[in-house]
N, C-alpha and C positions, 0 to 999 in steps of 0.2 A: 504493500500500500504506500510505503516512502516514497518509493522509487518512481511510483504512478503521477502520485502528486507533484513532485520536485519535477518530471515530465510534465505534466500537468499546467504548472503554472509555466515554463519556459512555452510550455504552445499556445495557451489561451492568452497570454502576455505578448508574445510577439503578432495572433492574430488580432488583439485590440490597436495594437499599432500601427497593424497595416491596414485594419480599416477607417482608423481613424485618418494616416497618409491618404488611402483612398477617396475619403470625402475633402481632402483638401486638392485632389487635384493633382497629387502628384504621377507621374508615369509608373503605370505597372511592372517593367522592368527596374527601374529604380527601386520602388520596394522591395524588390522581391531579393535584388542585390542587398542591399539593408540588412532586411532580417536575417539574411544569411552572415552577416560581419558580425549583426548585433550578436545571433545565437553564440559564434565560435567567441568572441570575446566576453562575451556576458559569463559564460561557461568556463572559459580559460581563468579568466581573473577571480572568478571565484573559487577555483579551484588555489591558484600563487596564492592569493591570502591567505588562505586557509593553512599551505606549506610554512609559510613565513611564520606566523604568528605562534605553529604548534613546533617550532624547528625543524621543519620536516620528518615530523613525527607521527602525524596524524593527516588522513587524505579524508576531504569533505570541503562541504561547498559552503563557502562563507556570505551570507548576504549582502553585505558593505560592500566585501568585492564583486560579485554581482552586479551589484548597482554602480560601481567605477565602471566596469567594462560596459556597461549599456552605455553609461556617459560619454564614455571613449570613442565608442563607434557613435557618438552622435557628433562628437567632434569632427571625428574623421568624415564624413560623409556629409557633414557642412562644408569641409574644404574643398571635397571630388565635385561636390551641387552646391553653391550658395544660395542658387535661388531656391531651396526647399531647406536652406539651413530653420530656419523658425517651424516650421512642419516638421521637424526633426524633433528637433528639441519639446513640442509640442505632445504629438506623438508616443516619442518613448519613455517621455517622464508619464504620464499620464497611465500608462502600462506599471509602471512601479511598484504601486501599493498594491496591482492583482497579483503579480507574481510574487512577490514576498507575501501576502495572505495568503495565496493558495499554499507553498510552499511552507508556509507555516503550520497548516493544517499536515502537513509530511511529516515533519516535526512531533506534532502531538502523535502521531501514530508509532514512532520511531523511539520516540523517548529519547532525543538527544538535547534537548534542551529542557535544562531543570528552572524552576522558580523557585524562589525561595521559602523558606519557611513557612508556612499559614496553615490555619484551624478554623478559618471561616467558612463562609457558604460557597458551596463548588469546589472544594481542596482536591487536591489529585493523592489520592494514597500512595505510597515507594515507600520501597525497602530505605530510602533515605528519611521515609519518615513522612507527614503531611506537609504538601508543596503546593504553591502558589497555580493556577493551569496556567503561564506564563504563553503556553505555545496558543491556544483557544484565544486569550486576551487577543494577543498579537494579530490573530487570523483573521479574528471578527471586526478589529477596528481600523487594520488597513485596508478588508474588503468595503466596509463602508466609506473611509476615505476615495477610498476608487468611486464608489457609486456618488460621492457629492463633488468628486471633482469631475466627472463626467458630464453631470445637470449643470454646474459650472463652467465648461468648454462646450455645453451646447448653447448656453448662453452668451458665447462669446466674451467672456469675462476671466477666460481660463489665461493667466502667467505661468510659465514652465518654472520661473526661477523662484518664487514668490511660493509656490508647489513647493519645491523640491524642499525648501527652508522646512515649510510644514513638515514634510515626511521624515526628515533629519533628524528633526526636535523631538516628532512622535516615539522613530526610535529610541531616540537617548533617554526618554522620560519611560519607556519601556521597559530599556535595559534595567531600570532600576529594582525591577519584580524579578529579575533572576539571579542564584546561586553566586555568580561572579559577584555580585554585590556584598556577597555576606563575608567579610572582612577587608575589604577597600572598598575608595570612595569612587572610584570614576575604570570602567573596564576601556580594555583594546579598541573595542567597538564604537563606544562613546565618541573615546578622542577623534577616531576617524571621522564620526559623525560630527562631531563640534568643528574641525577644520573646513568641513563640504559648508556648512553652516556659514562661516565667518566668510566665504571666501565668496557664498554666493550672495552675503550681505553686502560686502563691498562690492561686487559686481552691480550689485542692484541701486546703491549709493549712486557708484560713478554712475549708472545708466540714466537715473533721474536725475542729476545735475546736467550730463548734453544736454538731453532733452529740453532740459529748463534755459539750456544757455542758447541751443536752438530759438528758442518760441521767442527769445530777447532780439534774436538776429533778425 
C-alpha cells in the first residue's frame, strides 16, 4: 500500500499539472516534456536528500527534496520556455500539497513517520507507546490546502510564491507533532523549510518594490 500511494501521488501530482498547463494554453508536447524532467528530478532529489541527511545510511524519499527537484525543473524549463515560465511555476506549485498529502497517507500505512507522544483523541497505539497520527494530520490538511488553493487559481487570485511561503510554514508548524521534536528545538527539515521560506520572502519583497517602482515610471 506504501509503494501505491508514494506512486500514487507522483501520478495524480504531475497529472494536476498538466492539466492545469493545459488550460493555460501551453503546447502538448511541452508538457508532456515537463512532467517527464519534473518526474526524474522530483524522484532523484528526493531520493540525495534522503542519502545526505541519513549519511548514506538509509535509502527513502525525502519530501523537502521532493519538492526542490519539482522547483528545479520549474527552473529549468522557464529557461528552455520563458514564455510558459509563470505556467510553470503556477502549475507545479499548485500540484505540491497533493503529492505530499497523498504521499503522506503512504506514510500512515508504512509507519515510517512517528508523532510524538499523545493520549488524546485519535492517538495511534506502537510499541513506542501512544503517538500523535502525525502522518493522517499531515495528509488531510495538505489535501485540503490543494483543494482551497485550487478554488483560488480558479479564481485567478492564485501566487505561486505567496503559495509556496504557505506550504513551507504548514510544514514547519507540522514538523513540530513529530518524534524528531522530542529533545531539540528545530529538525533537518524545518531548516530546509525556513531557508525556501526566507528566500521566497525576499523574492516576493524585491518583486513588489519593481513593480511599485514601475507604476512610478
Amino acid at each position: 500500500m506504501y509503494r501505491l500511494m508514494i506512486l500514487s501521488s507522483f501520478v495524480l501530482g504531475l497529472l494536476s499539472a498538466a492539466f492545469v498547463l493545459r488550460r493555460q494554453n501551453v503546447k502538448a508536447s511541452i508538457i508532456g516534456l515537463s512532467v517527464i524532467l519534473e518526474m526524474a528530478l522530483t524522484f532523484y532529489m528526493a531520493l540525495i536528500i534522503t542519502a545526505i541527511l541519513s549519511g548514506t545510511k538509509s535509502c527513502g524519499l525525502n519530501s523537502t527534496g521532493g519538492a526542490l527537484g519539482l522547483i528545479l525543473g520549474v527552473i529549468i524549463f522557464g529557461l528552455i520556455t520563458p514564455q510558459y515560465k509563470k505556467d510553470f511555476w503556477i502549475a507545479y506549485t499548485l500540484s505540491l500539497p497533493l503529492m505530499y498529502g497523498i504521499g503522506k497517507i503512504g506514510c500512515a500505512f508504512a509507519g515510517c513517520c512517528a508523532g510524538i507522544h499523545y493520549d488524546g483523541i485519535f492517538h495511534v497505539v506502537t510499541d513506542k507507546g501512544n503517538l500523535f497520527p502525525v502522518q493522517i494530520a499531515e495528509a488531510v490538511i495538505f489535501i485540503l490546502i490543494y483543494i482551497i488553493s485550487m478554488i483560488i487559481y480558479y479564481k485567478d487570485m492564485y501566487d505561486p510564491f505567496v503559495a509556496s511561503v504557505i506550504y513551507a510554514v504548514a510544514k514547519i508548524l507540522l514538523d513540530f507533532l513529530r518524534d524528531t521534536h522530542e529533545g531539540r528545538i528545530i529538525s533537518t527539515n524545518q531548516m530546509m523549510c525556513l531557508t525556501i521560506v526566507i528566500i521566497l520572502i525576499v523574492y516576493i519583497i524585491i518583486r513588489k518594490h519593481q513593480r511599485f517602482l514601475k507604476k512610478d515610471i
